[in-house]
ROBA-559767 format. One line per field, with one value per residue (C-alpha): residue in three letters; z, x, y. Coordinates in steps of 0.25 Angstrom, whole numbers. Layout:
% ROBA-559767
r: [ALA/...]
pz: [Z/...]
px: [X/...]
py: [Y/...]
END
This chain:
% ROBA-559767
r: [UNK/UNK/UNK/UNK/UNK/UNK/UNK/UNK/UNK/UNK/UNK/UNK/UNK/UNK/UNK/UNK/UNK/UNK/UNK/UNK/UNK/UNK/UNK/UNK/UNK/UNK/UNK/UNK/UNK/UNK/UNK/UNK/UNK/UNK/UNK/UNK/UNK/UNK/UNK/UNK/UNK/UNK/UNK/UNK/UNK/UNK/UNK/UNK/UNK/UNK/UNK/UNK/UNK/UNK/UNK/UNK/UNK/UNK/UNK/UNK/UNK/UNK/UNK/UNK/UNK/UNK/UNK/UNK/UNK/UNK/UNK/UNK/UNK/UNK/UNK/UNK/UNK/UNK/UNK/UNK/UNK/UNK/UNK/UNK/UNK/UNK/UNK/UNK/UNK/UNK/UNK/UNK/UNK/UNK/UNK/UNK/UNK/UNK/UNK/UNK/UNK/UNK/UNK/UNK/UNK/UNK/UNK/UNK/UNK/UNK/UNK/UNK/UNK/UNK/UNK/UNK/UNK/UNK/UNK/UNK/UNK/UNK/UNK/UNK/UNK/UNK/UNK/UNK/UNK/UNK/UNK/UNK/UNK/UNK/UNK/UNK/UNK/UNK/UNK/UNK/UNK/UNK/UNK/UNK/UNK/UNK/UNK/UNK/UNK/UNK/UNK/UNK/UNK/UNK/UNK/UNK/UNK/UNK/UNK/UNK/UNK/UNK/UNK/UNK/UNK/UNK/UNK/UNK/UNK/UNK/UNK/UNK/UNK/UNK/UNK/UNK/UNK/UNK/UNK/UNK/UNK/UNK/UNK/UNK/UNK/UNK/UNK/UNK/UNK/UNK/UNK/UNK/UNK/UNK/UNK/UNK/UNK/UNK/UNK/UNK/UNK/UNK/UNK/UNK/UNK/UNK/UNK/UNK/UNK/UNK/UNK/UNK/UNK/UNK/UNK/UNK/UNK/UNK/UNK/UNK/UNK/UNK/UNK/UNK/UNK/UNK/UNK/UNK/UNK/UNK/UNK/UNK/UNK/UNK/UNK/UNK/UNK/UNK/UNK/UNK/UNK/UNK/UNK/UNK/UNK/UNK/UNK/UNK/UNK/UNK/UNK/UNK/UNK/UNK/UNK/UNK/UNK/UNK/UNK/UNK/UNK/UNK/UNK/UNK/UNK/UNK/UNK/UNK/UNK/UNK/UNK/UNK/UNK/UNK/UNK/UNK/UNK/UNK/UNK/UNK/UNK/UNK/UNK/UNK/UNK/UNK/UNK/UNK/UNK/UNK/UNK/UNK/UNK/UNK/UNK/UNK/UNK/UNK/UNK/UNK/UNK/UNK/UNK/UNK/UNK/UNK/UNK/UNK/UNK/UNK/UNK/UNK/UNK/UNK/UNK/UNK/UNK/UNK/UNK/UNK/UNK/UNK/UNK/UNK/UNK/UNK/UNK/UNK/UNK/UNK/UNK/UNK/UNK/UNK/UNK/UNK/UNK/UNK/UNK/UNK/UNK/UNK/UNK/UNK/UNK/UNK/UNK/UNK/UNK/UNK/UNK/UNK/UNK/UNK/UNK/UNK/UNK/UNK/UNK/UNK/UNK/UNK/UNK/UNK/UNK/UNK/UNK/UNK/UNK/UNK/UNK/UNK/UNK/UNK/UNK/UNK/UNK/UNK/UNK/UNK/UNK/UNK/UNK/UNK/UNK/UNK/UNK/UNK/UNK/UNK/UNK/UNK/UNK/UNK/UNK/UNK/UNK/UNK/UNK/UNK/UNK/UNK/UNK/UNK/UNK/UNK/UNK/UNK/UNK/UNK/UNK/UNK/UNK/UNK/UNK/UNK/UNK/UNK/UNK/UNK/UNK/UNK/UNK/UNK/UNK/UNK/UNK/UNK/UNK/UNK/UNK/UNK/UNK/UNK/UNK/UNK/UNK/UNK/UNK/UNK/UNK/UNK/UNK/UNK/UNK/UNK/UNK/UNK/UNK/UNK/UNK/UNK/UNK/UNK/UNK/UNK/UNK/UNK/UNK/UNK/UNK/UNK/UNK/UNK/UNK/UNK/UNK/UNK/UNK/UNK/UNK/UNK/UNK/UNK/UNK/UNK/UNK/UNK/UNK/UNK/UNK/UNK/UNK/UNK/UNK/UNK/UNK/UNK/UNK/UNK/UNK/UNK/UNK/UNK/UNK/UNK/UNK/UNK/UNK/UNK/UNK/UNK/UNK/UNK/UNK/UNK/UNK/UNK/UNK/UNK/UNK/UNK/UNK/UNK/UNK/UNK/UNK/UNK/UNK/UNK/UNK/UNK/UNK/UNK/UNK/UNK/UNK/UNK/UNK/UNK/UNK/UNK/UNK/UNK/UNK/UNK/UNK/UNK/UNK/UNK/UNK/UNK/UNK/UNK/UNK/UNK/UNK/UNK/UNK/UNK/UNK/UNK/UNK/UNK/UNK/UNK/UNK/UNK/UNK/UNK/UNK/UNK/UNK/UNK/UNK/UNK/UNK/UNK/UNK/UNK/UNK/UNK/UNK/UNK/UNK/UNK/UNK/UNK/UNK/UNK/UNK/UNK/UNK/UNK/UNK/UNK/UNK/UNK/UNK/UNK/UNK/UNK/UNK/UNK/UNK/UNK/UNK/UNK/UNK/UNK/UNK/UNK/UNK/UNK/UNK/UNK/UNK/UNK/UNK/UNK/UNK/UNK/UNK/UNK/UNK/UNK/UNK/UNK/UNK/UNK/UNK/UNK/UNK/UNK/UNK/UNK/UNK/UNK/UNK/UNK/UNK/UNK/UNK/UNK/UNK/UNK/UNK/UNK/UNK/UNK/UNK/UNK/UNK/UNK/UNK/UNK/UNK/UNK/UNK/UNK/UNK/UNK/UNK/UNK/UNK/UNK/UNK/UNK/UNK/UNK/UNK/UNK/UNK/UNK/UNK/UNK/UNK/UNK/UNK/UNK/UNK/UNK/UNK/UNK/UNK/UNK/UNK/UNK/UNK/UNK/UNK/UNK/UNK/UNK/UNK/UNK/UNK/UNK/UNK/UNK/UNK/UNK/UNK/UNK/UNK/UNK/UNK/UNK/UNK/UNK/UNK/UNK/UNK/UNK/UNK/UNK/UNK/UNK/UNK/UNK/UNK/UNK/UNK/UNK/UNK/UNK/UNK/UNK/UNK/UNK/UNK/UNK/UNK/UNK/UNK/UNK]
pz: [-108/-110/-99/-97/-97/-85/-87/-86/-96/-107/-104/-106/-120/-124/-121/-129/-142/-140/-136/-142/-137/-123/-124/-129/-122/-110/-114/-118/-105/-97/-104/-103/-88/-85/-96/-89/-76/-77/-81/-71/-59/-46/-36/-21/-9/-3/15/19/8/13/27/35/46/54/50/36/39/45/32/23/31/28/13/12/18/9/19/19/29/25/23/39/37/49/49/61/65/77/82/91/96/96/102/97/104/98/89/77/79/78/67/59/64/58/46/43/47/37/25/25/27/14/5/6/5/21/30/45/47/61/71/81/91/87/88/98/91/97/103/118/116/109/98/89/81/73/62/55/45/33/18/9/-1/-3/6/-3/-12/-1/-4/-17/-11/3/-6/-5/12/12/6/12/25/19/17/31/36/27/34/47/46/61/64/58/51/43/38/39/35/27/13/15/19/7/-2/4/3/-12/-16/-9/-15/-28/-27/-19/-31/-41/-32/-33/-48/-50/-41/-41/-55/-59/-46/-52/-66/-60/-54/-68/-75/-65/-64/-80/-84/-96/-98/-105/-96/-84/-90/-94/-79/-76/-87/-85/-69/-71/-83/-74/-64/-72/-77/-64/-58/-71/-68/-51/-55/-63/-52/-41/-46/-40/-30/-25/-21/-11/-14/-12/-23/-33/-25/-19/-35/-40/-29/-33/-47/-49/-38/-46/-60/-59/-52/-61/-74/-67/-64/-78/-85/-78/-79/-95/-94/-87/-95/-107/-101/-99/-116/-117/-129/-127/-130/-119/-109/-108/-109/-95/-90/-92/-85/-73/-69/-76/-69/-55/-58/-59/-47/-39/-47/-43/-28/-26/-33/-24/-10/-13/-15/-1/3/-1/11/21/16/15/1/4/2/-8/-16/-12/-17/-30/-34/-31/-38/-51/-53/-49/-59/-70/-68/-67/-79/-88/-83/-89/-102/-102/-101/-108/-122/-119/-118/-130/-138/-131/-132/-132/-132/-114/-113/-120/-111/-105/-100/-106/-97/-95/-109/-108/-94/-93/-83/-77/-64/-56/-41/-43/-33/-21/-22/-25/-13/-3/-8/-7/7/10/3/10/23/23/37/44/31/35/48/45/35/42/56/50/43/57/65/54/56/71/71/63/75/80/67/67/57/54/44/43/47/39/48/46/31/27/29/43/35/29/36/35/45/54/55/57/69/75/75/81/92/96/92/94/86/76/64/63/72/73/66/70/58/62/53/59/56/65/67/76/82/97/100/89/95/110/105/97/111/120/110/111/126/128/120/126/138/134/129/113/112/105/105/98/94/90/78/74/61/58/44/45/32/29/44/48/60/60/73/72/85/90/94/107/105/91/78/81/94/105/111/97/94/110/108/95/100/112/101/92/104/115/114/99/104/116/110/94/91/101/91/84/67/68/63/71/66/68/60/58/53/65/65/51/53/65/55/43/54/61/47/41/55/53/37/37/41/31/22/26/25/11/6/13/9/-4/-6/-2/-12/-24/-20/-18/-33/-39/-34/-29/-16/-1/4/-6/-2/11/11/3/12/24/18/14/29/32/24/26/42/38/31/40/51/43/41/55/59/51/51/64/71/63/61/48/44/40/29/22/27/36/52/59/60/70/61/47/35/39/27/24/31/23/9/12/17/3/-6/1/0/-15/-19/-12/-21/-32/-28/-22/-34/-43/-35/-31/-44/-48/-38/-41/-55/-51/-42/-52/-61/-51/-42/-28/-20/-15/-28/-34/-22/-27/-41/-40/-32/-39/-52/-46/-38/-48/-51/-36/-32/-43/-41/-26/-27/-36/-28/-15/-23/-26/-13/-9/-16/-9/5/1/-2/6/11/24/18/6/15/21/12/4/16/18/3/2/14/11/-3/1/10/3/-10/3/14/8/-6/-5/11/15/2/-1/11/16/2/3/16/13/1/-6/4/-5/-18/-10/-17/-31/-37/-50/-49/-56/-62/-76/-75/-70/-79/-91/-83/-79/-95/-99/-86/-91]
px: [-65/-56/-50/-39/-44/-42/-28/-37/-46/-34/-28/-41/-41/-30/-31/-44/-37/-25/-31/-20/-7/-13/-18/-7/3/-2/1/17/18/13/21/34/32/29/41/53/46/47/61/69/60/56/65/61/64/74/72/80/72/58/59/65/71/84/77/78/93/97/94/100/113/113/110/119/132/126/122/105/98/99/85/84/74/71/65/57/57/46/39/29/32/48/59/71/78/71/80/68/67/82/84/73/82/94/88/82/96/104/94/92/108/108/100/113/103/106/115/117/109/108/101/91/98/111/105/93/83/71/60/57/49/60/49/54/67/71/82/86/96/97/95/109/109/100/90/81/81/82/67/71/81/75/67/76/77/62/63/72/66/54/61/65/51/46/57/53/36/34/43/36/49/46/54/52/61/64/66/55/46/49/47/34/30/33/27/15/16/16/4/-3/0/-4/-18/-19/-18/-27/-38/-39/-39/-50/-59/-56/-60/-73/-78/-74/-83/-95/-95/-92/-100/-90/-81/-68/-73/-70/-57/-51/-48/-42/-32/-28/-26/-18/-9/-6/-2/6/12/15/22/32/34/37/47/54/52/56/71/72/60/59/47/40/35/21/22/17/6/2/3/-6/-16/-16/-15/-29/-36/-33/-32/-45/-51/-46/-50/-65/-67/-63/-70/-83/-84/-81/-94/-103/-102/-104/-116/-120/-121/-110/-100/-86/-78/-86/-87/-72/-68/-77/-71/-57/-60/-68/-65/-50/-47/-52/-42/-30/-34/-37/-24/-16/-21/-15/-3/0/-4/2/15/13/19/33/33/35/50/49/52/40/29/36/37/22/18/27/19/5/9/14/1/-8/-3/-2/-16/-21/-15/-21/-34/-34/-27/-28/-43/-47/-39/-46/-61/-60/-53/-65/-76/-89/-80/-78/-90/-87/-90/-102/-113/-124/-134/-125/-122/-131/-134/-126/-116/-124/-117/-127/-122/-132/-145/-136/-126/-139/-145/-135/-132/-143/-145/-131/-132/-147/-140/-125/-123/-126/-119/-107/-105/-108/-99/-86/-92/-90/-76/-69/-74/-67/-55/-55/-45/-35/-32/-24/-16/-4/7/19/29/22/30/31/21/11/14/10/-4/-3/-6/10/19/29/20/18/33/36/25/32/44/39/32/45/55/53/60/65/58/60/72/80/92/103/111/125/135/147/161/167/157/168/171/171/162/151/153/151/138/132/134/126/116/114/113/107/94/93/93/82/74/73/80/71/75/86/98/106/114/125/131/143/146/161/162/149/152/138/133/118/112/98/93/79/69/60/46/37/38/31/26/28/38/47/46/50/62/67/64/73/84/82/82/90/99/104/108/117/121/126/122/135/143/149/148/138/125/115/99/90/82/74/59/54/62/58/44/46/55/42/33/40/43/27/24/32/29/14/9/16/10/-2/-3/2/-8/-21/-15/-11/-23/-32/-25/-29/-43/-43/-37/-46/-59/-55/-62/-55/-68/-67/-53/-54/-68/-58/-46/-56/-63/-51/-45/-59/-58/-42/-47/-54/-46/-37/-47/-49/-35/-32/-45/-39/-27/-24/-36/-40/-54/-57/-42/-48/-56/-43/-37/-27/-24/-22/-8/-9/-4/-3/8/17/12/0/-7/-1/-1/-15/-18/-11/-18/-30/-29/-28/-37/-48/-49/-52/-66/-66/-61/-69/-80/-81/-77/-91/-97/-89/-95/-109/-105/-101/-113/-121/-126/-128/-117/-125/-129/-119/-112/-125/-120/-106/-106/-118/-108/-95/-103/-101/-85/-83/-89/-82/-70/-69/-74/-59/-53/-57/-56/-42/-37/-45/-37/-25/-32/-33/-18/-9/2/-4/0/-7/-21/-20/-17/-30/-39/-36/-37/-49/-56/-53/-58/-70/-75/-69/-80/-91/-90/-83/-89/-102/-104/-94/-91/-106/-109/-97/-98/-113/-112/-102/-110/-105/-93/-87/-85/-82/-68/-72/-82/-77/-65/-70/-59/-58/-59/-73/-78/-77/-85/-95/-95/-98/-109/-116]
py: [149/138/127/118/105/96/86/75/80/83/68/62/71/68/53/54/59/50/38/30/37/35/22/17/27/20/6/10/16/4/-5/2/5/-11/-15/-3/-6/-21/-20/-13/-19/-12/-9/-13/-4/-9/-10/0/10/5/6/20/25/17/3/8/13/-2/-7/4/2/-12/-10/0/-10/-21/-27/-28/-36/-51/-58/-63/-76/-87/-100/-105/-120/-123/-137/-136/-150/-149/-140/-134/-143/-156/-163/-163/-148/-144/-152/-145/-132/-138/-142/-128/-122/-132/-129/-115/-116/-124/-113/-105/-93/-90/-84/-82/-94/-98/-111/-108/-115/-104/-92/-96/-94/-104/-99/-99/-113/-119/-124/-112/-110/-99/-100/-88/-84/-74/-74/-71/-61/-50/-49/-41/-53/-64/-67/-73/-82/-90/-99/-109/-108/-108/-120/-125/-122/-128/-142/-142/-140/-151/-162/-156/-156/-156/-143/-130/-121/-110/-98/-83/-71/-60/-67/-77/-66/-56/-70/-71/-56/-56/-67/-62/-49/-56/-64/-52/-42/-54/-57/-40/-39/-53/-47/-32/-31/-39/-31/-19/-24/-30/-19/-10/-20/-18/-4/-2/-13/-15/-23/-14/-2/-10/-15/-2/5/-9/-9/6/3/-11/-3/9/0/-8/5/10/-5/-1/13/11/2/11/22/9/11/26/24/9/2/-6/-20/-15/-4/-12/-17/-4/2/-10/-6/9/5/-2/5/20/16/10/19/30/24/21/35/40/28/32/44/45/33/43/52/44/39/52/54/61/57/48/60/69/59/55/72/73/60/65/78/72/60/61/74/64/54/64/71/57/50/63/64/49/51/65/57/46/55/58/44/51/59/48/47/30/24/15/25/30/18/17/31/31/18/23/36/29/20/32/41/32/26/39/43/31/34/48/45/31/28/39/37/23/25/35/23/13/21/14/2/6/0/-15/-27/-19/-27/-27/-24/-10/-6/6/8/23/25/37/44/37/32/21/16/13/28/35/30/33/47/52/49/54/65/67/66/70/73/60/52/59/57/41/41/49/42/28/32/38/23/14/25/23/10/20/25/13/11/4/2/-6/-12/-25/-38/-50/-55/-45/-43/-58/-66/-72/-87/-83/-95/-83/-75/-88/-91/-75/-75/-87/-83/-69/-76/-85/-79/-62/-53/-64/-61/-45/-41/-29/-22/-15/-9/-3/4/7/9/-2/-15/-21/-10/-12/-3/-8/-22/-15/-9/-20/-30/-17/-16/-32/-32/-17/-22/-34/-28/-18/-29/-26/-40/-52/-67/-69/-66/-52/-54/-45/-45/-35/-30/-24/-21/-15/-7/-12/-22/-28/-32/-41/-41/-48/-37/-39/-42/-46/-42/-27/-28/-18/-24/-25/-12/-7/-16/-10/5/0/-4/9/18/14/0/6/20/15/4/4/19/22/19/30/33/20/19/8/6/-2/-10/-23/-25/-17/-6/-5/-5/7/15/14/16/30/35/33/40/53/53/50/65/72/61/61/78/76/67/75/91/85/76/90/97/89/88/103/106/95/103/116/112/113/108/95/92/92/83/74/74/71/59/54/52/47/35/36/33/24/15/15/11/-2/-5/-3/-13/-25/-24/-21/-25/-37/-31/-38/-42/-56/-50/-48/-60/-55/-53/-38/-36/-25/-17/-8/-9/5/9/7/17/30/23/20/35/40/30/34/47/47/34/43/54/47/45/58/66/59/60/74/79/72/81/93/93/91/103/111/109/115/104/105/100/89/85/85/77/67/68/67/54/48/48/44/33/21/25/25/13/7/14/11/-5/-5/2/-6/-20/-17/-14/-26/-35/-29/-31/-48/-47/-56/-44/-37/-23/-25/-31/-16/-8/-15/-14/1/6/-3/2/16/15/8/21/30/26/24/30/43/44/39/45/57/63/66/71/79/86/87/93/104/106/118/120/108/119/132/133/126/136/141/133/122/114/114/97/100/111/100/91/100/104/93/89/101]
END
């Protein structure tokens, strides 16, 4: 009786036969993506269309009247020895007043001894004014006030000024960015390359997954900035993509490139060896390729461009990695041949690469599988304690100060300022459009709202500016908020403005629309957004995720073993990022400080990625075990058999994985430290502590309850590889 063949078995046929149309298919689409995408650019969210809620509305009204947020900067002069009111100190002030003033890239300029900004001691003084034009390109144009800022610090040596603000902040960020993402392509690519060459042991084997990853990535950058001109990204898209990129296309490409090795080790001939790869392990990178793309889809439901932006690019480079490694590399290794193996060692030119777990996989398994009960409840016991800190999980937006190395000057000059002057760096906003801004009514409402929250305490230090736009129908208020940066008190004083000064005050008055929103409110609005989205999210991912795994091995009991494991290592990932990053515990081993907080983000993008990164060891491996199943071995054999073969990938595999996100932990940007230490760690106990611990003994306990549904519903992927075991 005649079967369908599994899709990854026809692409891998069809590669075979028309090696050169998918070889150099391949390469015209690579190279049109990166010249169309380099072209046209990448289109940027914009702030209103990254953040959400009234914050996000603040910004959109401005942007809509023309009328965005300047670029706010600050400079802070401070002499430990000296007063504002010492003649050597007040000319340093007038000094940085006059040449700022002279840049003509400036506006709204104001003395400290005008607005009253000098601290409590009188050793601080704060000048602040705004960057003309654009604040979205302001970044390109306060080169010339940090020098110039710079030329007054070097005629005053023994006065500290420095400068902080939005545009000198952004400049820092993208140059940062830059040399991170440089510093990422330098470094992963060669790890991922060295470990290739020890676990092939030759030197083109080990070059091909490399090229095939860093292609589809290249690829993908070309097509998402196509896409970026209907959907627009984030700046850490390409990041993010370049991270997913190696760690999947490698990965992919190992898994394949293995297998088809294996068997051709085995005696069997090119032809043979690649049909069974492409309809085992081909089959396991569609399903585990396919099983990222669908979670990540999950990220739409939060409703925030952000994730979106996030998903769309993990989504592009997953696909199209997973599509070159089932067409890709198999039109390639017929067209090599014998030829895989040039730039072998010597010593290893004819030792076969049999599906043997080696002397220290053997060892373990054994007693494991000898013992299961008492294994288990090490290995689940040991995941639930490093999952304990979870429970105090925190997250936030990230402030400037957070976001950059403590050793930044910015960050120093930002604490500062926090410390003297509260409120200054990140105050509040009130946007109002309304009909009449001179109204008398408008100009009753905006005097109660000055006094009713002073009288309430949300007040900082400092100033309340108002600024009327009449013809745009819109008034901005910038007021100090009480308290630091984040803290306790900050937040309190903005829900006292949100909930009860703006209501009795502005919001009187009638066909008038008044929001608040500032850095903080931002950050409350992502925050109160991801809390009402992440459920359904989360339910998404796990009944989509069960789905899959229960098509792919017609196995309720295999899925759900699956979507268990995965919150284990989930938990305990999280643990971890919680312990350094908000406890300190170990943060100097990735050169960095707690923040006492998590990147808003993180946690659900790290939960997706999770989610999907995850089933490619436990597709590829249990698909091992399924077939050693279906040939008649005992469950507990072929639990032995199954892991022994898939040993050597997955160690490689999972050393790639973790020395890519590794990279990413070193880098400069605290986001991209986090987001490093919690894929890394997950990866690391989900190739231990799962595969070579749980996974053996949770299937080995439940024995033949894992295939109650499956018998005789063999899917036609696995016939053909049974076919050819036999």
């Amino acid at each position: 009786m005649a079967h369908r063949r599994s899709p990854a078995a026809v692409l891998g046929g069809w590669s075979a036969k028309h090696r050169k149309t998918a070889v150099f298919g391949w390469l015209l689409f690579v190279i049109l993506a990166t010249v169309i995408g380099g072209a046209v650019g990448q289109k940027q969210l914009t702030d209103a269309q990254q953040d959400v809620g009234a914050s996000a509305q603040a910004l959109q009204i401005l942007q809509n009247a023309g009328l965005s947020a300047p670029a706010a900067e600050m400079v802070l002069v401070h002499d430990n020895a000296q007063t504002a009111d010492a003649a050597g100190f007040r000319q340093a002030v007038d000094q940085v007043v006059a040449a700022v003033k002279a840049t003509g890239q400036t506006e709204d300029l104001q003395s400290p001894y005008t607005t009253g900004l000098i601290s409590k001691d009188r050793h601080y003084a704060l000048v602040e004014f705004n960057m003309t034009g654009d604040p979205d390109t302001a970044d390109d144009r306060v080169q010339p006030v940090l020098d110039a800022v710079a030329k007054v610090q070097a005629a005053n040596p023994a006065v500290q000024i420095s400068e902080v603000g939005d545009a000198s902040g952004e400049q820092w960020v993208n140059q940062s960015l830059g040399k991170d993402f440089k510093r990422a392509e330098l470094t992963a690519v060669p790890l991922a390359f060295g470990i290739l060459l020890a676990a092939f042991a030759a030197l083109l084997a080990a070059l091909l997954p490399v090229v095939l990853s860093v292609t589809a990535f290249i690829a993908a950058l070309g097509v998402l900035d196509l896409i970026s001109h209907a959907i627009p990204q984030s700046s850490s898209s390409n990041s993010v993509m370049l991270l997913m990129g190696l760690a999947v296309g490698v990965d992919y490409c190992l898994f394949y490139l293995r297998r088809e090795r294996q068997e051709r080790a085995a005696g069997r001939d090119p032809k043979e060896a690649l049909s069974i790869a492409a309809a085992t392990s081909g089959h396991s990178v569609l399903v585990s390729g396919l099983t990222v793309m669908v979670a990540m889809a999950g990220m739409f439901l939060t409703g925030m461009h952000i994730f979106e932006g996030l998903a769309l690019a993990t989504i592009l480079v997953v696909a199209i990695a997973m599509l070159g490694s089932v067409t890709v590399l198999p039109a390639l290794l017929t067209m090599l041949g014998d030829r895989i193996d040039w730039g072998r060692r010597k010593s290893s030119r004819h030792r076969p690469a049999k599906p043997d777990g080696g002397r220290v996989w053997n060892a373990t398994l054994g007693r494991v599988l000898d013992h299961p009960k008492p294994f288990a409840a090490l290995a689940a016991g040991f995941l639930i304690v490093l999952a304990i800190p979870a429970l105090g999980m925190r997250t936030q937006s990230l402030n400037v100060n957070q976001l950059l190395p403590t050793s930044s000057p910015l960050v120093q000059t930002y604490d500062q300022i926090s410390a003297e002057f509260p409120a200054s760096p990140s105050p509040g906003m009130i946007v109002m459009q309304t009909p009449d801004v001179t109204a008398p009514a408008v100009t009753k409402a905006v005097a109660a709202f000055k006094s009713e929250a002073a009288a309430d305490g949300a007040l900082g230090s400092g100033p309340v500016q108002v600024t009327n736009y009449p013809a745009q129908h819109v008034i901005k208020i910038v007021f100090p908020i009480a308290g630091q940066g984040s803290d306790a008190q900050a937040v309190n004083s903005l829900d006292t403005v949100r909930d009860k000064v703006l209501p009795a005050t502005l919001g009187t008055i009638p066909d008038s629309t008044a929001v608040v929103g500032g850095d903080l409110a931002l950050s409350t609005d992502f925050n109160n957004q991801l809390d009402h989205r992440i459920l359904p999210v989360f339910l998404f991912v796990l009944g989509v995720t069960f789905l899959l795994m229960l098509f792919a091995f017609r196995s309720s009991v295999i899925a759900g073993t699956a979507i268990v494991l995965n919150l284990l290592s989930t938990g305990a990932a999280y643990g971890v990022m919680v312990a350094v990053f908000q406890h300190g515990w170990g943060a100097s081993l990735v050169g960095t400080k707690p923040v006492g907080v998590l990147e808003s983000w993180i946690p659900l993008f790290v939960f997706v990625v999770l989610f999907g990164l995850s089933m490619d060891y436990h597709v590829f491996v249990v698909s091992r075990i399924r077939e050693a199943h279906d040939r008649g071995l005992s469950t507990k054999d072929a639990v032995a058999y199954g892991l022994r073969a898939t040993a050597g990938t997955i160690t490689s595999a999972a050393a790639i994985m973790v020395a890519v996100f590794a990279v990413f932990a070193t880098l400069s940007m605290q986001d991209f430290k986090q987001l490093g230490v919690g894929l890394g760690v997950a990866i690391l106990l989900d190739a231990t502590v799962i595969r070579v611990l749980l996974l053996p003994t949770v299937m080995t306990l439940l024995g033949e309850r894992n295939w109650r549904r499956s018998k005789r519903q063999v899917p036609q992927q696995q016939e053909e590889a049974v076919a050819a075991l036999r």
